[in-house]
C-alpha positions in Angstrom: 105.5 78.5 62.8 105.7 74.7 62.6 103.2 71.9 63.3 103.2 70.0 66.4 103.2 66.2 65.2 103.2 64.4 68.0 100.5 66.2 69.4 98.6 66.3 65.6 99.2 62.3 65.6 97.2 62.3 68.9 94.4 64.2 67.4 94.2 61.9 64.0 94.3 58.7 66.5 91.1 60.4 68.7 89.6 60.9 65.1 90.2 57.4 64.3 88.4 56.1 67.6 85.9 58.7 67.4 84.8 57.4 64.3 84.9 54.0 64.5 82.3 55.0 67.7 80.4 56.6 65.1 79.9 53.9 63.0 79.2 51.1 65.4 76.7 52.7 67.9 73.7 53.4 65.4 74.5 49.8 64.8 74.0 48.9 68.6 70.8 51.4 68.2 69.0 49.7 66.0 69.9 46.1 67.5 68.7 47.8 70.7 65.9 48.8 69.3 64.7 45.4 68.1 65.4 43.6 71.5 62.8 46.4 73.3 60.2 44.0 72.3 61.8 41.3 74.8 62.4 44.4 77.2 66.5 44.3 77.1 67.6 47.8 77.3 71.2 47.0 77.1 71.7 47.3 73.6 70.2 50.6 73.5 72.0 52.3 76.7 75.3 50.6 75.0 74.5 52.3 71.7 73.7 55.4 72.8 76.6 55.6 75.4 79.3 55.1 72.3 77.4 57.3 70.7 78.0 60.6 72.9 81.2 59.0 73.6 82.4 58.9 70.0 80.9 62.7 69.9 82.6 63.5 72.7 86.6 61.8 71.3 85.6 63.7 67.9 85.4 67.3 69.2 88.3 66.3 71.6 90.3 65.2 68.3 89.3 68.3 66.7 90.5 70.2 69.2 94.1 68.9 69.3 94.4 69.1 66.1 93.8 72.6 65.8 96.0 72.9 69.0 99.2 71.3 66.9 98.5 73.7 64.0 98.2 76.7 66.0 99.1 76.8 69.5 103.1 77.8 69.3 104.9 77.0 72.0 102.3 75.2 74.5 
């Protein structure tokens, strides 16, 4: 039984993404946040969008990964 690595390379680059997502969109939140008081919603829909999205790239990274270690010949 041997590892897919291309495919596990995939799911450590989705990681990578996903968490740079992560890390950015509370950011983007909080600026949001601050700029309600001129009533710019842009900041907030922004930061909330990469928020789900970097959500959504982590369980898809998660899930290739666990593809390459166990999924044999697909």
């Amino acid at each position: 039984m041997s590892t897919n690595k291309s495919l596990l390379y995939k799911g450590i680059k989705y990681e990578v993404v996903a968490l740079l997502f992560i890390i950015v969109a509370p950011v983007l939140i909080t600026i949001g946040f601050k700029a309600l008081k001129d009533d710019i919603y842009s900041w907030l829909v922004i930061g909330c969008l990469a928020a789900i999205f970097g959500i959504g790239l982590g369980f898809k990274g998660i899930q290739l990964i666990i593809s390459a270690f166990f999924d044999g010949n697909k």
